[in-house]
LUMVOSE-907790 format. One record per residue (C-alpha): residue in three letters; chain; x, y, z. Coordinates in steps of 0.001 Angstrom, whole numbers, plus 500000, padded with zeros to 6 digits. Last residue first. Example, Ala and Ser with C-alpha at 12.3 -4.5 7.8 and 13.67 -1.06 7.14 Angstrom:
<palos>
PALO   residuo   cadena        x        y        z
PALO       SER        A   513670   498940   507140
PALO       ALA        A   512300   495500   507800
</palos>
This chain:
<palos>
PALO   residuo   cadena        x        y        z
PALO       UNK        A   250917   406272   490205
PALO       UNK        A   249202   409214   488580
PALO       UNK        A   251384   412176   488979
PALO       UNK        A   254508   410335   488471
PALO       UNK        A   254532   410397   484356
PALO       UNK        A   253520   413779   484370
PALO       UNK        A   256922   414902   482794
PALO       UNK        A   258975   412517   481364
PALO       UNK        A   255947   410088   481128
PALO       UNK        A   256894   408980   477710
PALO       UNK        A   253326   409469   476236
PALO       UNK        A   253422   412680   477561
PALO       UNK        A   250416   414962   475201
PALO       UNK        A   248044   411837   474696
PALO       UNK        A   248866   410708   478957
PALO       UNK        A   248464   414306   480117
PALO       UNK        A   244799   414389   479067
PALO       UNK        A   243281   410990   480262
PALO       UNK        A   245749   411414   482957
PALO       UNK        A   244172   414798   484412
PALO       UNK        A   245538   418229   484135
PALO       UNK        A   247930   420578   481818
PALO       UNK        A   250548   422507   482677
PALO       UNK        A   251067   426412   481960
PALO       UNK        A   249894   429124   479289
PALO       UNK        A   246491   430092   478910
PALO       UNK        A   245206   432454   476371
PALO       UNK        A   243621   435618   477740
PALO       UNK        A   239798   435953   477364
PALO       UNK        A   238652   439214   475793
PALO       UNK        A   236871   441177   478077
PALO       UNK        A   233627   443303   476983
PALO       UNK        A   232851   445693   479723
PALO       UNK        A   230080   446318   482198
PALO       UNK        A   232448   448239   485071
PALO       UNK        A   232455   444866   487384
PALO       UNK        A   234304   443187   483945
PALO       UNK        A   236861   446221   483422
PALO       UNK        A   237980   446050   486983
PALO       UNK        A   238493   442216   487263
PALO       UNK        A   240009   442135   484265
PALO       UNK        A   242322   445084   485022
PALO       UNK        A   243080   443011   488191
PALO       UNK        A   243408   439865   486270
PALO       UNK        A   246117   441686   484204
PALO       UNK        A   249738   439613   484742
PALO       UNK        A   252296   441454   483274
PALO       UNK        A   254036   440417   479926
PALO       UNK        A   256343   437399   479906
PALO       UNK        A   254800   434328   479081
PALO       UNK        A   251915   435693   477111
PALO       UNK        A   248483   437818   477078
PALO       UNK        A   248840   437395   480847
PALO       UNK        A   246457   436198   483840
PALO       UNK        A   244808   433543   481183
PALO       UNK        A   241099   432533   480642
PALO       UNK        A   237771   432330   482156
PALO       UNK        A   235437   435130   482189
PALO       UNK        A   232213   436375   483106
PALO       UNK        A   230995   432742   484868
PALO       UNK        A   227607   433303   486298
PALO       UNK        A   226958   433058   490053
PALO       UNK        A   224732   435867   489798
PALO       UNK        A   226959   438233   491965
PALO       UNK        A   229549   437938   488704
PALO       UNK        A   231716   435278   488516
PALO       UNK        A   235084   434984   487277
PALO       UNK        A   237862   432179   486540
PALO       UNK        A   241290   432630   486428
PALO       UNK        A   243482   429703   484950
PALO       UNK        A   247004   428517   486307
PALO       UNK        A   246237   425631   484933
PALO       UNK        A   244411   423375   482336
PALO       UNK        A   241807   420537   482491
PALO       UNK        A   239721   421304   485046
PALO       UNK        A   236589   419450   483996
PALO       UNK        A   235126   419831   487402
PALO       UNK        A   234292   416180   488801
PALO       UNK        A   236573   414299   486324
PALO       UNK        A   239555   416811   486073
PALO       UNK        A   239675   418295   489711
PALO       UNK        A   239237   414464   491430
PALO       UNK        A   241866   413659   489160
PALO       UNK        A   244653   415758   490084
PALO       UNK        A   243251   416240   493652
PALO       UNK        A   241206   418709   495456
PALO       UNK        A   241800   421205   497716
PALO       UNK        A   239801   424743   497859
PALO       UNK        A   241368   427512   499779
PALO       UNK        A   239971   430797   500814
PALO       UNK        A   242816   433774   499960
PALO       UNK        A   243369   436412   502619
PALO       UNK        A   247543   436216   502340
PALO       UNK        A   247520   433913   505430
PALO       UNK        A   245571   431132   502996
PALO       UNK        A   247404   431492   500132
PALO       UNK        A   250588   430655   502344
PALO       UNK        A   249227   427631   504560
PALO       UNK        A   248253   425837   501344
PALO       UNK        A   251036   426940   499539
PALO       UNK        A   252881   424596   502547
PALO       UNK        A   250582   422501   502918
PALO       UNK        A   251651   420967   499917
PALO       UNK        A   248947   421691   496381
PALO       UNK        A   247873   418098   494164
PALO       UNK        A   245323   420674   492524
PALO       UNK        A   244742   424174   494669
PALO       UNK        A   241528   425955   493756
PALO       UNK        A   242427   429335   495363
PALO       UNK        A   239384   431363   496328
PALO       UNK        A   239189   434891   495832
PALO       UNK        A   235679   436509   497056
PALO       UNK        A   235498   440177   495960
PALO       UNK        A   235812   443435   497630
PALO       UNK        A   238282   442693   500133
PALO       UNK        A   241435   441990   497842
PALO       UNK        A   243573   438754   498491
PALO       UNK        A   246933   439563   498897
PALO       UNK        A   249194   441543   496570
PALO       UNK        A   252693   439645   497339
PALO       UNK        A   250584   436319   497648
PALO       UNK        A   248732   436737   494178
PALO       UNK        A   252412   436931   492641
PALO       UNK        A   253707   433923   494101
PALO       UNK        A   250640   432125   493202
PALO       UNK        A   251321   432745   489655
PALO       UNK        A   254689   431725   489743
PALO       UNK        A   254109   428721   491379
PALO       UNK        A   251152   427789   488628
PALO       UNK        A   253872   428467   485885
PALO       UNK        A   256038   425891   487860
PALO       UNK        A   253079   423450   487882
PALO       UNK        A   252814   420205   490603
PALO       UNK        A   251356   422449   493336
PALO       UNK        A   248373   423181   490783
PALO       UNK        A   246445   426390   490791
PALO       UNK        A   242890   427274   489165
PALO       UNK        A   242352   431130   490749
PALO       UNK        A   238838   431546   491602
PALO       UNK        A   237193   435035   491579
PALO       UNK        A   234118   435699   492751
PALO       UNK        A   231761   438982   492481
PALO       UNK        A   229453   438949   495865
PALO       UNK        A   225413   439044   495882
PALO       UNK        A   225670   435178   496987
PALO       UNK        A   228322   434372   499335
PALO       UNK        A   228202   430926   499165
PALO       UNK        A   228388   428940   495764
PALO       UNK        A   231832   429221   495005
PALO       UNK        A   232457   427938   498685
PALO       UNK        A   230550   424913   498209
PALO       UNK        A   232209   424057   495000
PALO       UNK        A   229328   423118   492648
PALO       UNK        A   230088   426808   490808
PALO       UNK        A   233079   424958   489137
PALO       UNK        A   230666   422499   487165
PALO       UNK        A   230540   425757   484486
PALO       UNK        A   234026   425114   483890
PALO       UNK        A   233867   424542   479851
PALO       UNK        A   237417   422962   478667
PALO       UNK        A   240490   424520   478028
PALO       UNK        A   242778   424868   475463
PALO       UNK        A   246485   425472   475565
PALO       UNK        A   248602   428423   474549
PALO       UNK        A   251860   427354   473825
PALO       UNK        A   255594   427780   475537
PALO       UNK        A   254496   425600   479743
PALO       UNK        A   253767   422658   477370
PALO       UNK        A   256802   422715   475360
PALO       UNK        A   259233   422997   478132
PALO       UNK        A   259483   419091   479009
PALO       UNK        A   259529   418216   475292
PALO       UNK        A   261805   420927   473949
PALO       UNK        A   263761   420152   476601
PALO       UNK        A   264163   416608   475773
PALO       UNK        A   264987   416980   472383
PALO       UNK        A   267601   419898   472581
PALO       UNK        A   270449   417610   475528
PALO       UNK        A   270270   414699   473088
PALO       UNK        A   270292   416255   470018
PALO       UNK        A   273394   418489   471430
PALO       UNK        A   275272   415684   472394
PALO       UNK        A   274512   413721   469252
PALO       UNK        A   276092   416561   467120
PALO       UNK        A   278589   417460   469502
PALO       UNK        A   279776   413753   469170
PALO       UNK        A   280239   413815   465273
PALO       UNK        A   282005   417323   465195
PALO       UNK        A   284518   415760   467915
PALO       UNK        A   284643   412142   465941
PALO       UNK        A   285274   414400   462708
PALO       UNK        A   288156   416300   464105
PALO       UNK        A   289549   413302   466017
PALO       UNK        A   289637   412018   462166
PALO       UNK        A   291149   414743   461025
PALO       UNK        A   293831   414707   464112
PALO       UNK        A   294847   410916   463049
PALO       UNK        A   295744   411500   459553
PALO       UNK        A   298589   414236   460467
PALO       UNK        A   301300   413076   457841
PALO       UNK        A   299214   412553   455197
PALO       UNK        A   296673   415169   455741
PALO       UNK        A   300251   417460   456506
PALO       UNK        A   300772   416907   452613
PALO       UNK        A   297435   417089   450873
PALO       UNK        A   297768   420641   452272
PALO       UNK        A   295492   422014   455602
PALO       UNK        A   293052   425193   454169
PALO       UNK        A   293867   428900   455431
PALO       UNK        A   295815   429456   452249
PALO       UNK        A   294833   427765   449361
</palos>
């Protein structure tokens, strides 16, 4: 059949088939190899993750001052690429007079420190641990908002997925103007070892948070 090798040059060409195989063979492996371990690193940052009740978040001195004023804080960690992104974003539109914005960095150089805080933004520091067992922040980048009762009107995702626009401002806008909001689902890195530990056994990507 034309377009297939003949019985003959298989006889006289054994060792190219079997190069052939080994080559088919070693893309296989290659390619299992490079897939698995992406999927794992990336998976977190692809689904929507739960999140736990943040009510403890109104403990924070500065959430609690300023009393008559809408808040807004912005749940950031320095160790989260989707939290980088986020955080480049409030930067280029600087905090907004009419509300409170606080930044509540996790594990954060002072470096974003330093940046969030020239672009109007208070700044909360706390560790990876510290944020998990004192405020049950389990999840970031998250967006939490209070009204001028100190009540929490909404805590949830900036985008309704990875790459449509962020909306906390029409959030923001439809909340202060009485509306229902549903909550956006959040998409990033999770927090605390108790947490990270069940969903990176391996430790291939928190695995040097904690030591």
């Amino acid at each position: 059949m034309e377009g297939r090798p003949s019985i003959k040059w298989l006889q006289e060409y054994p060792d190219t088939v079997y190069v052939k195989k080994y080559n088919i063979i070693f893309f296989i492996f290659w390619f299992l190899a490079v897939s698995i371990p992406i999927s794992y690193l990336t998976g977190y940052h692809t689904f929507a993750m739960e999140k736990e009740p943040l009510s403890d978040l109104k403990k924070i001195e500065i959430l609690k001052s300023k009393e008559g004023r809408w808040k807004v804080a912005h749940l950031m960690s320095g160790q989260c690429g989707c939290s980088k992104r986020v955080m480049k974003y409030l930067a280029s539109r600087k905090a907004i007079s009419d509300r409170n914005e606080v930044v509540v960095l996790i594990d954060g150089t002072d470096e974003l420190k330093e940046k969030m805080k020239v672009t109007g933004f208070d700044v909360v520091s706390l560790n990876g641990e510290e944020a998990f067992d004192k405020y049950h922040i389990t999840s970031v980048p998250q967006m939490v908002v209070f009204d001028e009762k100190g009540e929490i009107k909404y805590s949830g995702g900036y985008s309704s997925s990875r790459t449509s626009p962020y909306e906390d401002q029409q959030i923001y806008e439809n909340l202060k103007a009485g509306k229902t909001v549903e909550e956006l689902p959040l998409f990033g890195c999770m927090n605390g070892q108790k947490i990270t530990k069940k969903i990176d056994p391996l430790g291939l990507k928190y695995g040097g948070l904690y030591e």
